[in-house]
PQR file of N, CA, C, O and H, with PARSE charges and radii, in Angstrom:
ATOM      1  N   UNK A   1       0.855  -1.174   0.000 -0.4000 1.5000
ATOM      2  CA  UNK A   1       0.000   0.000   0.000 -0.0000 2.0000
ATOM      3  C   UNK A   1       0.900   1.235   0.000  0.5500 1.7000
ATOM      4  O   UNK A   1       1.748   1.421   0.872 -0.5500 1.4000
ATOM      5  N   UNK A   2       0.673   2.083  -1.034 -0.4000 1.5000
ATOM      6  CA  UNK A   2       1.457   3.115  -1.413 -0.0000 2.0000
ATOM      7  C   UNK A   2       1.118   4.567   0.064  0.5500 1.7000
ATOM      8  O   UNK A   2       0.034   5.017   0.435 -0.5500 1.4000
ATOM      9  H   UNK A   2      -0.016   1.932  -1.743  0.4000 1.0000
ATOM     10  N   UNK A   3       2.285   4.856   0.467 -0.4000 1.5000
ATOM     11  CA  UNK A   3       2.165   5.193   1.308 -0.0000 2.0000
ATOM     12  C   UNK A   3       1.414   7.240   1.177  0.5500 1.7000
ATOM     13  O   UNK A   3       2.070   7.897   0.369 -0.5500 1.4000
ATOM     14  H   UNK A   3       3.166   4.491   0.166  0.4000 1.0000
ATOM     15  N   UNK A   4       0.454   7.898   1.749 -0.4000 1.5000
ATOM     16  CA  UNK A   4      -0.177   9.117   1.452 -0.0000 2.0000
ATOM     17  C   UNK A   4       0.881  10.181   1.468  0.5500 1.7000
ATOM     18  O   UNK A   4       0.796  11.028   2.358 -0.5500 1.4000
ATOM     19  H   UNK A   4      -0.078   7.364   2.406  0.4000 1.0000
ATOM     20  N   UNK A   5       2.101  10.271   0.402 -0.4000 1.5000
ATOM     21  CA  UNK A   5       3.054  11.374   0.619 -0.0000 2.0000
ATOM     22  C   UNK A   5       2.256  12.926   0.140  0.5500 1.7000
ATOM     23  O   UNK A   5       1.595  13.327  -0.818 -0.5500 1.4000
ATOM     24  H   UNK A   5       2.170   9.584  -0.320  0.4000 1.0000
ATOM     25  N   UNK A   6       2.699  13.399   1.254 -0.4000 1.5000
ATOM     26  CA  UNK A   6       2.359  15.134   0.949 -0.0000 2.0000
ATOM     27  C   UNK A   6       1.253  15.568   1.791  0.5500 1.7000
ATOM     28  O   UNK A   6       0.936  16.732   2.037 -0.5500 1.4000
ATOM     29  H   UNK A   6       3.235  13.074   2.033  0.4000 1.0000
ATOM     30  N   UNK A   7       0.385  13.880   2.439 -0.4000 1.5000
ATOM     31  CA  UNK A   7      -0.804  14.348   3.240 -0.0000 2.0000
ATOM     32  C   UNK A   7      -0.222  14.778   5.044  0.5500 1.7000
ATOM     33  O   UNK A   7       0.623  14.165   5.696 -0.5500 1.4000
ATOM     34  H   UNK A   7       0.642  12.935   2.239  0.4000 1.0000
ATOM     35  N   UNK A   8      -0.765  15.613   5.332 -0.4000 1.5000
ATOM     36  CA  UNK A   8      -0.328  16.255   6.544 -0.0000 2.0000
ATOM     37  C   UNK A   8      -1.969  16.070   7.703  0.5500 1.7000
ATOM     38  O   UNK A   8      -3.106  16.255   7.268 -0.5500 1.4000
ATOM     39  H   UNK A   8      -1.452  16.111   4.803  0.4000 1.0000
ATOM     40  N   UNK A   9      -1.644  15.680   9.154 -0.4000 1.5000
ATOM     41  CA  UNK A   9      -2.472  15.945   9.713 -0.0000 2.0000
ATOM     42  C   UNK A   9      -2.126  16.856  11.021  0.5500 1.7000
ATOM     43  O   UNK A   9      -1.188  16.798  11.815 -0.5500 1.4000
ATOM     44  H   UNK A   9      -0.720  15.529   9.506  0.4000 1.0000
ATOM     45  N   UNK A  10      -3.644  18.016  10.898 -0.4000 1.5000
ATOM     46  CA  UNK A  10      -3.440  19.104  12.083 -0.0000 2.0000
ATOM     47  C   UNK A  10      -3.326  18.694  13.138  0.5500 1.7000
ATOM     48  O   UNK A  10      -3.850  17.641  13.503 -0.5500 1.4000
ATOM     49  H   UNK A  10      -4.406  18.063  10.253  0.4000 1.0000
ATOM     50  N   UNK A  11      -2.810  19.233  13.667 -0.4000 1.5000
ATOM     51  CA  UNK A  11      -2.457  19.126  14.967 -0.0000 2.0000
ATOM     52  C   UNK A  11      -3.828  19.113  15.619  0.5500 1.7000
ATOM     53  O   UNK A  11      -4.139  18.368  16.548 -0.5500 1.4000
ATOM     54  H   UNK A  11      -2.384  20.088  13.370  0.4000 1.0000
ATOM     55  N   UNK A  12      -4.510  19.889  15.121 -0.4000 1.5000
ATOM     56  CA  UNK A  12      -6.075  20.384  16.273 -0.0000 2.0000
ATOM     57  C   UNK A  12      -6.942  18.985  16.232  0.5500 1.7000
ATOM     58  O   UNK A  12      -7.617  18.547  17.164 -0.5500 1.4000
ATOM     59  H   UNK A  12      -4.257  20.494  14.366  0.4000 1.0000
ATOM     60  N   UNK A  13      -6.729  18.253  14.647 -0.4000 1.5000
ATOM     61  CA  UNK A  13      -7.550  17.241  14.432 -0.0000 2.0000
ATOM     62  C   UNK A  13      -6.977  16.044  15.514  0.5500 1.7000
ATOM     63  O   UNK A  13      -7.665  15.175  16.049 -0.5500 1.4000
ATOM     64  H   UNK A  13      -6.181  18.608  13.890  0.4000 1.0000
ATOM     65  N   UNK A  14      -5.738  16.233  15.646 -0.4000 1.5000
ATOM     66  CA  UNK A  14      -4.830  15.152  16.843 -0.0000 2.0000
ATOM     67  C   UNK A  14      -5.081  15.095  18.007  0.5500 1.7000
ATOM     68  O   UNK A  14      -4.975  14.107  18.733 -0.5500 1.4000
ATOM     69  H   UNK A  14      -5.180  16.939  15.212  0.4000 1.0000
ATOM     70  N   UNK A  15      -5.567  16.540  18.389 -0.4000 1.5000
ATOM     71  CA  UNK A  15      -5.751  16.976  19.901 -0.0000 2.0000
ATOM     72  C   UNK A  15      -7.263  16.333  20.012  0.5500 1.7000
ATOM     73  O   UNK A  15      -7.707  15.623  20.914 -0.5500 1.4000
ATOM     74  H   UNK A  15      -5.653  17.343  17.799  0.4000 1.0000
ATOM     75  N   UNK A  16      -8.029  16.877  18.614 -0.4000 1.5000
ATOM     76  CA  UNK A  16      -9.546  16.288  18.825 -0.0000 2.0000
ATOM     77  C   UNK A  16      -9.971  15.029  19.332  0.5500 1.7000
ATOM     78  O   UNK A  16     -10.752  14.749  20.242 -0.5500 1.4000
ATOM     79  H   UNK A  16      -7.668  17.453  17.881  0.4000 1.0000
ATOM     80  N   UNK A  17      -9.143  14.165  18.379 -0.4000 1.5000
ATOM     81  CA  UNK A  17      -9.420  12.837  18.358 -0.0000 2.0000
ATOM     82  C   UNK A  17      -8.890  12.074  19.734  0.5500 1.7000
ATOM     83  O   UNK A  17      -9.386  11.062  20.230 -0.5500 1.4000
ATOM     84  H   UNK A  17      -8.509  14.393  17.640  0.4000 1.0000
ATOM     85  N   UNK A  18      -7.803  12.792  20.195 -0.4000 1.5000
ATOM     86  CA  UNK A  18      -7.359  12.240  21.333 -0.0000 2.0000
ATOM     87  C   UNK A  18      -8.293  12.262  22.534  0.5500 1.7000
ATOM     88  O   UNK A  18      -8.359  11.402  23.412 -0.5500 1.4000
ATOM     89  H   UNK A  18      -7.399  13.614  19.793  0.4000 1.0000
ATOM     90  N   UNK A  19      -9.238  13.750  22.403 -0.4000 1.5000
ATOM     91  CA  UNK A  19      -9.915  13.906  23.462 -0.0000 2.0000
ATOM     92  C   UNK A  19     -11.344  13.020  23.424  0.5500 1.7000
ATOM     93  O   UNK A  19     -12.097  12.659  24.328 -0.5500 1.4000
ATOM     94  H   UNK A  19      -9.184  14.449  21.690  0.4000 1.0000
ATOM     95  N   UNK A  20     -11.372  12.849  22.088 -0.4000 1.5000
ATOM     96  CA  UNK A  20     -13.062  12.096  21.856 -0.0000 2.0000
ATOM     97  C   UNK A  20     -12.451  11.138  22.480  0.5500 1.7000
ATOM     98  O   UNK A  20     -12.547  11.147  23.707 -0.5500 1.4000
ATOM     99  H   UNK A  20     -10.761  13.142  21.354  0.4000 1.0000
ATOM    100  N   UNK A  21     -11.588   9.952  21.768 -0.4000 1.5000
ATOM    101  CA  UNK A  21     -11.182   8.762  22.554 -0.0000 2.0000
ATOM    102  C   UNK A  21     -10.967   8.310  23.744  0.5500 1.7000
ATOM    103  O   UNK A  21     -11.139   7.103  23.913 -0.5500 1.4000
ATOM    104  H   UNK A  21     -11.510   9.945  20.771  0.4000 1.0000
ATOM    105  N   UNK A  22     -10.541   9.140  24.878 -0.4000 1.5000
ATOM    106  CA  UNK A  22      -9.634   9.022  25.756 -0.0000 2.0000
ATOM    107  C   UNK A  22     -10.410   8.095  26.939  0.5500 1.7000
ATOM    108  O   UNK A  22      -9.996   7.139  27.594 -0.5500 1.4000
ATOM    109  H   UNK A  22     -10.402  10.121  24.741  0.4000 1.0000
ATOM    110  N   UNK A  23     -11.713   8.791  26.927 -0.4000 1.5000
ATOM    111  CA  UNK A  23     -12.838   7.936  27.517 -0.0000 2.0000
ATOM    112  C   UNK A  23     -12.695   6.343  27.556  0.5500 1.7000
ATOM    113  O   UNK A  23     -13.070   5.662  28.510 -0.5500 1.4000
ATOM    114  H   UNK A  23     -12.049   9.568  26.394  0.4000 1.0000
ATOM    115  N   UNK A  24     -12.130   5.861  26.443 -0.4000 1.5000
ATOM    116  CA  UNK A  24     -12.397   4.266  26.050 -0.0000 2.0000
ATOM    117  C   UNK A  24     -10.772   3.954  26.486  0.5500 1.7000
ATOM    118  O   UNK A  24     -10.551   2.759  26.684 -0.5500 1.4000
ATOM    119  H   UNK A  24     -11.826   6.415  25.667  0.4000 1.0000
ATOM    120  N   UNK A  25      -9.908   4.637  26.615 -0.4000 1.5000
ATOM    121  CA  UNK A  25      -8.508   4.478  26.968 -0.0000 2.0000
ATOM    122  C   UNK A  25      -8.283   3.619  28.917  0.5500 1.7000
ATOM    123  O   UNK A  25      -7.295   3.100  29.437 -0.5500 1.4000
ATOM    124  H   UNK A  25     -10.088   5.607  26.454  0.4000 1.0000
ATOM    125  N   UNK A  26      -9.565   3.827  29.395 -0.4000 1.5000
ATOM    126  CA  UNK A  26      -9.632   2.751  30.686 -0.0000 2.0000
ATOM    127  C   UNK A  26      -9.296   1.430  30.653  0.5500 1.7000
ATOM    128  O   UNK A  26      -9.495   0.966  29.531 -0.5500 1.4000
ATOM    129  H   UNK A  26     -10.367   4.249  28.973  0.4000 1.0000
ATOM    130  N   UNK A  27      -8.910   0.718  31.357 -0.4000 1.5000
ATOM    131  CA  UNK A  27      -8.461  -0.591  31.899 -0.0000 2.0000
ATOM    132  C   UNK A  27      -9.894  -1.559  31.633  0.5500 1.7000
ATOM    133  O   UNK A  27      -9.905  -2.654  31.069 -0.5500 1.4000
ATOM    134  H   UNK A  27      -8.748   1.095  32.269  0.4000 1.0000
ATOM    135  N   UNK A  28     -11.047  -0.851  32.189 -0.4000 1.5000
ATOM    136  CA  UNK A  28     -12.311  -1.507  31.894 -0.0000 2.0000
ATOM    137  C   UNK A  28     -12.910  -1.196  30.661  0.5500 1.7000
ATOM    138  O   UNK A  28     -14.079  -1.578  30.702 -0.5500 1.4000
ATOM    139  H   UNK A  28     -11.038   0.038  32.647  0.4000 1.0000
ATOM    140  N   UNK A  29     -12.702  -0.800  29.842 -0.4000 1.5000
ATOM    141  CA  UNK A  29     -13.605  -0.605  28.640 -0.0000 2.0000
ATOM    142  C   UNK A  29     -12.295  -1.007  27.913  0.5500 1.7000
ATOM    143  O   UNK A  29     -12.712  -1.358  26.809 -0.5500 1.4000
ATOM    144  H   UNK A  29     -11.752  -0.490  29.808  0.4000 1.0000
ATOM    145  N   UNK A  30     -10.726  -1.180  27.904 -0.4000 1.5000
ATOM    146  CA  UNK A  30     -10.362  -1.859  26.966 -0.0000 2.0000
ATOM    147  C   UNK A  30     -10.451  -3.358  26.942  0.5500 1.7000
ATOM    148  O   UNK A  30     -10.148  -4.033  25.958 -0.5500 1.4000
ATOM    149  H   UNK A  30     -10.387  -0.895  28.801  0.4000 1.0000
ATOM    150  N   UNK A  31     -10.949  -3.908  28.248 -0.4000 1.5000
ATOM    151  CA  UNK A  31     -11.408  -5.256  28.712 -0.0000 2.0000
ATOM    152  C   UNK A  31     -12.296  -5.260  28.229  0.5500 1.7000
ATOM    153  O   UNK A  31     -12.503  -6.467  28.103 -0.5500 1.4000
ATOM    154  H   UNK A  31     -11.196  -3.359  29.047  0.4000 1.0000
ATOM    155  N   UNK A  32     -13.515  -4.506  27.574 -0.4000 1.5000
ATOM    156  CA  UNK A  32     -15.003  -4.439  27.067 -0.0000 2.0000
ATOM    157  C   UNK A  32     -14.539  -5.313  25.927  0.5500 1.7000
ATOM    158  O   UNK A  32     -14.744  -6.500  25.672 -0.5500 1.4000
ATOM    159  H   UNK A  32     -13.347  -3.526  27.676  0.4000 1.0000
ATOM    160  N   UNK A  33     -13.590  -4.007  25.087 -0.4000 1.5000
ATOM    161  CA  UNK A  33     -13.424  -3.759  23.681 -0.0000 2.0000
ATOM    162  C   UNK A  33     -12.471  -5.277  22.995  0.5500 1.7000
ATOM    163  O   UNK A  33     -12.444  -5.708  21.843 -0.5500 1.4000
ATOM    164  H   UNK A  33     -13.423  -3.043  25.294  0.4000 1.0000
ATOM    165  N   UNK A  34     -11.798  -5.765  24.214 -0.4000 1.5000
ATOM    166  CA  UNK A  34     -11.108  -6.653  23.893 -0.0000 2.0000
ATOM    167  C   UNK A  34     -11.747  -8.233  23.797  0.5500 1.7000
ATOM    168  O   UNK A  34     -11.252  -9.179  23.183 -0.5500 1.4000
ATOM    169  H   UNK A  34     -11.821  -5.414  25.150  0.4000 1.0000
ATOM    170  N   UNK A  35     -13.140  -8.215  24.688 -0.4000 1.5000
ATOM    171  CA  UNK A  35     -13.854  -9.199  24.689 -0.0000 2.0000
ATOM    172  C   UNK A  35     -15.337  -9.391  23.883  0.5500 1.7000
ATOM    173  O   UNK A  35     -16.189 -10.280  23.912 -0.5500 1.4000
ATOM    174  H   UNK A  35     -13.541  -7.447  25.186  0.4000 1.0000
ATOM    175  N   UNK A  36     -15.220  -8.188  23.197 -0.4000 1.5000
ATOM    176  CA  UNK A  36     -16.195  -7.595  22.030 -0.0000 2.0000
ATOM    177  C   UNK A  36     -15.828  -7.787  20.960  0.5500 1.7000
ATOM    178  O   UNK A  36     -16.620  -7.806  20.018 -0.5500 1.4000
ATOM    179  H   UNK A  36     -14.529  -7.467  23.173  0.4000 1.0000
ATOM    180  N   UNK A  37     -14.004  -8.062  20.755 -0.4000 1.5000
ATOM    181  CA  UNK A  37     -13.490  -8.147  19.667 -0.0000 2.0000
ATOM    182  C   UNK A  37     -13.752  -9.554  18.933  0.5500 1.7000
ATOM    183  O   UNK A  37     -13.979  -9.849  17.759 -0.5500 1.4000
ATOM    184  H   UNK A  37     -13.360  -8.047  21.520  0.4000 1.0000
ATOM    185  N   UNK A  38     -13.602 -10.434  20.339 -0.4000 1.5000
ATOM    186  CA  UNK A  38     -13.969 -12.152  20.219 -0.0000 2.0000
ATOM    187  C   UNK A  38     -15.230 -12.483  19.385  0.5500 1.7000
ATOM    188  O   UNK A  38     -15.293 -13.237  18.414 -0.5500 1.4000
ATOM    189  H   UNK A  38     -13.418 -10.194  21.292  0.4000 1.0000
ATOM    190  N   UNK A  39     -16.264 -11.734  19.987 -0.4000 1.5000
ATOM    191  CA  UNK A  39     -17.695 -12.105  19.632 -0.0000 2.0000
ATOM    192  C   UNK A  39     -18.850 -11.552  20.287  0.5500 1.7000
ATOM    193  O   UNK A  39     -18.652 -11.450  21.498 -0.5500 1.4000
ATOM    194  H   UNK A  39     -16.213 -11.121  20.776  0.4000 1.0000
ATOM    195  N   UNK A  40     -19.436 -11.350  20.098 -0.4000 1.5000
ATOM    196  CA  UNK A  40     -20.783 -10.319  20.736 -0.0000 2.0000
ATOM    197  C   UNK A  40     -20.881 -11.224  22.392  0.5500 1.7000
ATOM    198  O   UNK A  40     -20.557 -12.310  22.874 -0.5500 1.4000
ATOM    199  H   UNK A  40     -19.598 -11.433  19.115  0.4000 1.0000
ATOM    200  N   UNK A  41     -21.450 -10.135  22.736 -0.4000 1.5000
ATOM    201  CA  UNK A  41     -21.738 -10.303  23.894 -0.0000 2.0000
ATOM    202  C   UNK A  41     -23.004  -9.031  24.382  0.5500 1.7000
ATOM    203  O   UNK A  41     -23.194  -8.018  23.708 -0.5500 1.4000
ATOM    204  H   UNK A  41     -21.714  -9.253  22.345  0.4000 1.0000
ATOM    205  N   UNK A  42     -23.896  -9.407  25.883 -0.4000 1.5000
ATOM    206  CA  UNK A  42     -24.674  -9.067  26.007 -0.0000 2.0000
ATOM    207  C   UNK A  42     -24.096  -8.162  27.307  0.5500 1.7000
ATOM    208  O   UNK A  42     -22.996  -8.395  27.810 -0.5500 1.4000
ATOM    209  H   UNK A  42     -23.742 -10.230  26.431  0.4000 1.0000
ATOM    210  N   UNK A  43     -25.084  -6.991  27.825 -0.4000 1.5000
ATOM    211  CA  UNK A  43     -24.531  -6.352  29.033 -0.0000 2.0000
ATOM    212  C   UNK A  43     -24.410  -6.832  30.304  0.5500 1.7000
ATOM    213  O   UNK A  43     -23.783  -6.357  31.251 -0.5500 1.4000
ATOM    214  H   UNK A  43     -25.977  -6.801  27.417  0.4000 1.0000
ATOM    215  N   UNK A  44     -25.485  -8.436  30.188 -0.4000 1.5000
ATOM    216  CA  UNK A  44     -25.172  -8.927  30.937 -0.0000 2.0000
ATOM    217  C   UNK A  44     -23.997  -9.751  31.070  0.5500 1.7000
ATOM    218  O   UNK A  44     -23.330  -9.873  32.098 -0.5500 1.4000
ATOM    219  H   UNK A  44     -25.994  -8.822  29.419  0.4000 1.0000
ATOM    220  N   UNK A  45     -23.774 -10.347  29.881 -0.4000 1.5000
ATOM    221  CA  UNK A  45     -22.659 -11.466  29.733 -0.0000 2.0000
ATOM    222  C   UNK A  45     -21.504 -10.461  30.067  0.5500 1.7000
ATOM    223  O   UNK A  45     -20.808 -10.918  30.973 -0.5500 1.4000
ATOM    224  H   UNK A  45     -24.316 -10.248  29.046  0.4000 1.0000
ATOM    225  N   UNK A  46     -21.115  -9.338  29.660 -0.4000 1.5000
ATOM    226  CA  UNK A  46     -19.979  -8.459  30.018 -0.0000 2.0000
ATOM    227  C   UNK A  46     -19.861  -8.378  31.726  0.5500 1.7000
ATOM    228  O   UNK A  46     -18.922  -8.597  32.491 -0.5500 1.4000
ATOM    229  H   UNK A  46     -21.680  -8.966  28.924  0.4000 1.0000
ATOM    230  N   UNK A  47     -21.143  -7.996  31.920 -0.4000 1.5000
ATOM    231  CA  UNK A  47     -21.290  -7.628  33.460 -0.0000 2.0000
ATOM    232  C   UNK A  47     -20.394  -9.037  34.349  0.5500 1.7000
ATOM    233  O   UNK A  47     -19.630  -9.102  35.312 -0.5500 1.4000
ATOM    234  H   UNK A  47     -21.906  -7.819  31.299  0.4000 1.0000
ATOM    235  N   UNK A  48     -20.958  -9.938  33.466 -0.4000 1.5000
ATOM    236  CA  UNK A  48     -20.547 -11.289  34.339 -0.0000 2.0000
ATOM    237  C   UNK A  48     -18.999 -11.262  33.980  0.5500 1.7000
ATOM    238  O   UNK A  48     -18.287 -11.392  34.976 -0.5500 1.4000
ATOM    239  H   UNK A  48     -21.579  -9.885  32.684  0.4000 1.0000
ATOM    240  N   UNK A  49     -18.327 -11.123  32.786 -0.4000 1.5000
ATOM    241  CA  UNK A  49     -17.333 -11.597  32.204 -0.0000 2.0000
ATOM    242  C   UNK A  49     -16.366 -10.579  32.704  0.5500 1.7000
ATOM    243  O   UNK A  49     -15.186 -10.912  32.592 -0.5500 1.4000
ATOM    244  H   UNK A  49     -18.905 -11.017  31.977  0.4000 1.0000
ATOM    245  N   UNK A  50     -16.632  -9.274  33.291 -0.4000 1.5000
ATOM    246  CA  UNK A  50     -16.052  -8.747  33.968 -0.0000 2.0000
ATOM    247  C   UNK A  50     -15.957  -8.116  35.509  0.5500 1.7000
ATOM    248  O   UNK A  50     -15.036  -7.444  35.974 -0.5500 1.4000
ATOM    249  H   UNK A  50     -17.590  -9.004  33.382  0.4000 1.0000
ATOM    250  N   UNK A  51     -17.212  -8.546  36.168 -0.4000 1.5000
ATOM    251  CA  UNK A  51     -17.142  -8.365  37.006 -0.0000 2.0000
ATOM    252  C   UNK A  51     -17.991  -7.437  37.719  0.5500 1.7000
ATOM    253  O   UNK A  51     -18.124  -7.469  38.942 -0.5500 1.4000
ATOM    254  H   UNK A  51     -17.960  -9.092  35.790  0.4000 1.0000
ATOM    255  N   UNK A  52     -18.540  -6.646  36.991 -0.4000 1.5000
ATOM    256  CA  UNK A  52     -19.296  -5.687  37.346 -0.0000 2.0000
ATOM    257  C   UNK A  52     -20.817  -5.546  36.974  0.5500 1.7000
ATOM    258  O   UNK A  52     -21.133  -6.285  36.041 -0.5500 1.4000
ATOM    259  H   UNK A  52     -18.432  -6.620  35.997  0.4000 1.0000
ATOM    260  N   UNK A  53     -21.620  -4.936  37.374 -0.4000 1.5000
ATOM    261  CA  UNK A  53     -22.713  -4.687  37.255 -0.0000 2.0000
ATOM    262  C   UNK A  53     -23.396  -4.615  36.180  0.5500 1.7000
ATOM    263  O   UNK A  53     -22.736  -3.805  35.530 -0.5500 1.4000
ATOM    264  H   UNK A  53     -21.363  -4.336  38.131  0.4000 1.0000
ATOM    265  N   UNK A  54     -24.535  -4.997  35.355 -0.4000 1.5000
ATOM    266  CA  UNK A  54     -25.166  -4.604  34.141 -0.0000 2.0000
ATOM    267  C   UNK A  54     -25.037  -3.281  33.201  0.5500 1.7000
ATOM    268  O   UNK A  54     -24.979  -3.167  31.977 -0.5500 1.4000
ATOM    269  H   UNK A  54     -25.072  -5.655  35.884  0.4000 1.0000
ATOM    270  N   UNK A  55     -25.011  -2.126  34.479 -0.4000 1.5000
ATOM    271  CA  UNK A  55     -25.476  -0.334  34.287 -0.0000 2.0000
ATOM    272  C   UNK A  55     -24.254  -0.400  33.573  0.5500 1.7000
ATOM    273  O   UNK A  55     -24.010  -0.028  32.425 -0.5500 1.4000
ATOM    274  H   UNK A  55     -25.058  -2.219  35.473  0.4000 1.0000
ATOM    275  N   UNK A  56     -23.126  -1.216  34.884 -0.4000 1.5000
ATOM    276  CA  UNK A  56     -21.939  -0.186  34.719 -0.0000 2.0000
ATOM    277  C   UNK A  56     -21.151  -0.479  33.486  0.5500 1.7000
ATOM    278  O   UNK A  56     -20.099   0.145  33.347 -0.5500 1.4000
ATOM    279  H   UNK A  56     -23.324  -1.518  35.817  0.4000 1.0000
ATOM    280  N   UNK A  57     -21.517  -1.359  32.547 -0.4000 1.5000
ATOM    281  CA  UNK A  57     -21.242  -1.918  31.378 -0.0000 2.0000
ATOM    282  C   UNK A  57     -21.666  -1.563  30.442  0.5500 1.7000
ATOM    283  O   UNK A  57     -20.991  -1.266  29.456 -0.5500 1.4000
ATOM    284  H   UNK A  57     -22.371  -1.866  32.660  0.4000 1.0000
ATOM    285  N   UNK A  58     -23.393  -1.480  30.546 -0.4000 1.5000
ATOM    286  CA  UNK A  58     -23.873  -0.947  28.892 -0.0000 2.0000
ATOM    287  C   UNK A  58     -23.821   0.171  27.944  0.5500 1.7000
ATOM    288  O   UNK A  58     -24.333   0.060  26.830 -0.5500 1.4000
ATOM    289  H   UNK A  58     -23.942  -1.720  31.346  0.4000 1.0000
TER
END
């Protein structure tokens, strides 16, 4: 894959994206994301599969 020479990204768009994301950057939601990656799962099955509560999952 030919690599995008000449394309530049802003800085502001870097700062943006960092801040939308950062939320999902937890210990528990990359445990979500990592057991979401496997195969669906329900808020309960998460709740169970991690430990915590239904709410605090969905």
């Amino acid at each position: 894959m030919p690599l995008n020479k000449g394309v530049r990204v802003a800085d502001e768009d870097v700062d943006l994206a960092a801040e939308t994301f950062a939320p999902l950057a937890g210990p528990m939601h990359i445990r979500i994301i990592l057991l979401l990656r496997g195969a669906e799962h329900s808020s309960g099955e998460l709740a169970e599969l991690t430990g915590r509560s239904p709410a605090a999952v969905s």
